[in-house]
N, C-alpha and C positions, 0 to 999 in steps of 0.2 A: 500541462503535462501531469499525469497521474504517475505518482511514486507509490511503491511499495511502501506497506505498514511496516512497522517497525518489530511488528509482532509472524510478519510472513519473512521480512530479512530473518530474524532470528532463527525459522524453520530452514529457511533453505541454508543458512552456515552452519547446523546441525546436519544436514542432510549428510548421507555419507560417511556420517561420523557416530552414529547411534540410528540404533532399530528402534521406531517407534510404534510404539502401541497401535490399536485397532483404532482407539479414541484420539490419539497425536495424528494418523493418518486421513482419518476424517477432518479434522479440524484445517490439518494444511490444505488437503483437497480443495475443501470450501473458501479457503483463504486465498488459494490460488485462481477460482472461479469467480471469488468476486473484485480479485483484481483485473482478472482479463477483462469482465465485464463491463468495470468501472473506463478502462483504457478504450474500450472499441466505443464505447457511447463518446466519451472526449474527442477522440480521433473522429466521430462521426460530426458532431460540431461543427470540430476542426474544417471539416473538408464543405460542409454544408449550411453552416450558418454565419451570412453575409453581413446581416445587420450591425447597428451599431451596439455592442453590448461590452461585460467584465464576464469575465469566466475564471471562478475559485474551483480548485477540487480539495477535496482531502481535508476539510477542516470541522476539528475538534475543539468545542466551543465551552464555555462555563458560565450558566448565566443562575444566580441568586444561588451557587451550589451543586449545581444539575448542571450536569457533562451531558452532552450530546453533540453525534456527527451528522455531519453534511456531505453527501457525498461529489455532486455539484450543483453549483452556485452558479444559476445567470444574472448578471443583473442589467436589466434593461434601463431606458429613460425613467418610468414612472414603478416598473416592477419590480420584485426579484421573484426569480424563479428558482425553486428547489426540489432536487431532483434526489430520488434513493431509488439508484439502480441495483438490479436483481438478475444474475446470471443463472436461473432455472431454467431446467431440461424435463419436457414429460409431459404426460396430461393432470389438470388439476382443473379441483371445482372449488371455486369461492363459495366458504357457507359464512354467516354471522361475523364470529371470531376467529374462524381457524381456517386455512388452503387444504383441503385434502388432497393428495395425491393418489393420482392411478395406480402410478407404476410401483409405489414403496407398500401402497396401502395403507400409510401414513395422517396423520396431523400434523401440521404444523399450525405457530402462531401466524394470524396474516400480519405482513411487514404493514399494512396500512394503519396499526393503531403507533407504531414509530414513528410514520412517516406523518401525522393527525402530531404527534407529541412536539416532535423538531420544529415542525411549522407553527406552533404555538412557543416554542422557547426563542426561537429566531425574530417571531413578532414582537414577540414581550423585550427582547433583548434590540434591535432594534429600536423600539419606541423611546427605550433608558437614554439610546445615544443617541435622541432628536431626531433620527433619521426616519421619516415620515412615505415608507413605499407600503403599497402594496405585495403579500407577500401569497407566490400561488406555488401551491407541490406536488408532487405527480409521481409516480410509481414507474419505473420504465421497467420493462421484462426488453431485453437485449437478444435475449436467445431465439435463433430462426426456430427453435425444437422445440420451443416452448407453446402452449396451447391450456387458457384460461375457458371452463365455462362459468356461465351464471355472473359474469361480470357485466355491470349494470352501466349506461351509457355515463351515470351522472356518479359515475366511480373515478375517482382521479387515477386512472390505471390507463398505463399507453402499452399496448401490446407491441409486439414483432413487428405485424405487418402495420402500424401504427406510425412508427415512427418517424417515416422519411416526411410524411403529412405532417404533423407534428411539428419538425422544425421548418416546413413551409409557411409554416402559418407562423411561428416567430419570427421568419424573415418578415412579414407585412406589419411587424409593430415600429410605428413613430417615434420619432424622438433622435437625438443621439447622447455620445456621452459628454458630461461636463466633468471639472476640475472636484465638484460637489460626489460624484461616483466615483471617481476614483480617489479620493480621501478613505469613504465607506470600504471599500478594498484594502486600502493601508490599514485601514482597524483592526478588520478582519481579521488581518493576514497579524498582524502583532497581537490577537489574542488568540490565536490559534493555540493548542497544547501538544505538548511535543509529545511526551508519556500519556498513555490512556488506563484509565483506575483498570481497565474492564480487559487489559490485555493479557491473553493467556499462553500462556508455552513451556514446551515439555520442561520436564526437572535432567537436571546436569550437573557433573560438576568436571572439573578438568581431566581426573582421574579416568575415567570411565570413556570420555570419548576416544574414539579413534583418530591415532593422528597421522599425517603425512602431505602428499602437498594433491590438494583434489582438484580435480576438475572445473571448471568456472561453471559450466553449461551440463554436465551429466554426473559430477561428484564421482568420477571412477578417478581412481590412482593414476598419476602424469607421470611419462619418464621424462629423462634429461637428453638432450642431444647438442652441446659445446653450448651456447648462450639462448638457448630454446627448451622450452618445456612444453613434451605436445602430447595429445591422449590420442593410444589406440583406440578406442573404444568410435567416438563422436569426431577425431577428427583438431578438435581446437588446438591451438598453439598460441604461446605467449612468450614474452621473452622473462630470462629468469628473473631480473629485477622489481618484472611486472607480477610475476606471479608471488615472489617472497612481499610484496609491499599485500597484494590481496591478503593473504595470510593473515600477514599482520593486523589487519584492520578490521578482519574476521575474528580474529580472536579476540581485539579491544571491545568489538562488538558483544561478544559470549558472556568477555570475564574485562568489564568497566573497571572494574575495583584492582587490578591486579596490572603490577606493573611490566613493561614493556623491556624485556635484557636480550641481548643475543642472544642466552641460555636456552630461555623461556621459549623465545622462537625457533631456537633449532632444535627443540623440542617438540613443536608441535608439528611441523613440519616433516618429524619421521626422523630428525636428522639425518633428510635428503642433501641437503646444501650442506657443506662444512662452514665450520664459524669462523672462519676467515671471510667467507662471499656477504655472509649474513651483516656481520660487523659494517663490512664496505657497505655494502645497502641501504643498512639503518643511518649509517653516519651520511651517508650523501642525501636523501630524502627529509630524514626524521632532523628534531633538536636533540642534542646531547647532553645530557648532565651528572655528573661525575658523584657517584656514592658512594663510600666508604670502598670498599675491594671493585664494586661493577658500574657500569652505564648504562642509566634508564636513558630511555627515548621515550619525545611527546612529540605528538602530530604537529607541524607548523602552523 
């Protein structure tokens, strides 16, 4: 399963609640595009590749100092395979160092000296913990609208119409898994990093944002209907319980440092719910611990 970064959660529980800049909006966009991306290649896997293999997504690595992500991880009998997929849209021509693009008129940096770096910190970091694969990486472009010239056969680049071949030819590799791969997995997966140094998102502080009780799926304002809370706008509906606990968990998200009172949350909530419902909420879900005049709650 591909999850959300923790840098795109943070955009979307801002969504709705502050205007962001030209530069914020660019940056979700992109954040939102390369998680689609990252999910329809998984899911393509998923649905397609039969062999016996491990499949990691999402991991953020630290080897001699030097952070770097993985976006997926196969790991085969004899290989691993890594994967930095790319949800681009357009025409573009590969030169040296740089993708230029048609449609922006643009440079970009090519992701292939990233994807050159990770595959050399993954080897190097592997080899430390005696784990002795081969290690191969490949560039995936995901997007059917996508369209690369001047890419060279002996490019580790899988195009669009590339793909379905692609994992054809992984189903024909030997081997299967032993108890020796999936140890290599448990590693992994326990140095992964939760925080990334490189993660960026708009500035805030509680004052400023807009509060009230938003939407799960379109961040428009929900009314109430007896133990229902549902948007004109899209349609969703949840029950109140559901939606005051979201809240909550949105805000612990926003403001970590800042603790959890009935106040606080019928505060940010618009004081939609009265502090009687809130109270019962928090007391039945959350722990309760008693502070001088109020009661914080901590998640179970």
């Amino acid at each position: 399963m591909v999850y959300s970064s923790k840098e795109l959660i943070l955009f979307q529980c801002l969504r709705g609640r502050k205007t962001f800049s030209k530069a914020e909006e660019h940056q979700h966009y992109k954040l939102i595009k390369g998680h689609e991306g990252e999910k329809q290649f998984s899911n393509l896997l998923k649905e397609q590749l039969h062999q016996d293999h491990l499949q990691i997504n999402d991991l953020l690595l630290n080897n001699h100092g030097t952070v770097f992500q993985l976006d997926t991880l196969l790991i085969f009998n004899q290989t691993v395979y890594l994967f930095e997929v790319k949800n681009y849209q357009g025409e573009y021509q590969l030169e040296k160092d740089y993708f230029h693009c048609y449609t922006t008129a643009k440079n970009y940096r090519t992701p292939l000296h990233q994807l050159k770096r990770s595959e050399l910190m993954l080897t190097d970091l592997l080899s430390n913990m005696d784990m002795h694969f081969q290690v191969k990486s490949y560039l995936v472009f995901i997007n059917r609208r996508f369209t690369l010239f001047q890419a060279a056969r002996n490019h580790p680049i899988i195009l669009p119409t590339q793909v379905f071949d692609f994992i054809r030819r992984l189903n024909q590799i030997p081997g299967t898994i032993s108890p020796k791969h999936q140890q290599l997995a448990n590693k992994l997966h326990k140095m992964h990093i939760e925080n990334s140094p490189y993660t960026r998102h708009p500035d805030y502080n509680f004052d400023q944002l807009q509060k009230g009780m938003l939407c799960k799926n379109c961040r428009k304002h929900m009314k109430r209907s007896r133990s229902l809370l549902y948007c004109h706008h899209c349609g969703y509906q949840e029950q109140i319980d559901s939606g005051v606990l979201r809240h909550v968990i949105e805000f612990n998200l926003l403001f970590p440092e800042k603790i959890i009172t009935r106040g606080i949350i019928h505060e940010w909530i618009g004081y939609y719910i009265s502090r009687t419902t809130i109270q019962n909420i928090l007391a039945q879900y959350m722990k309760q611990e008693k502070k001088n005049r109020y009661t914080r709650y901590t998640f179970k």
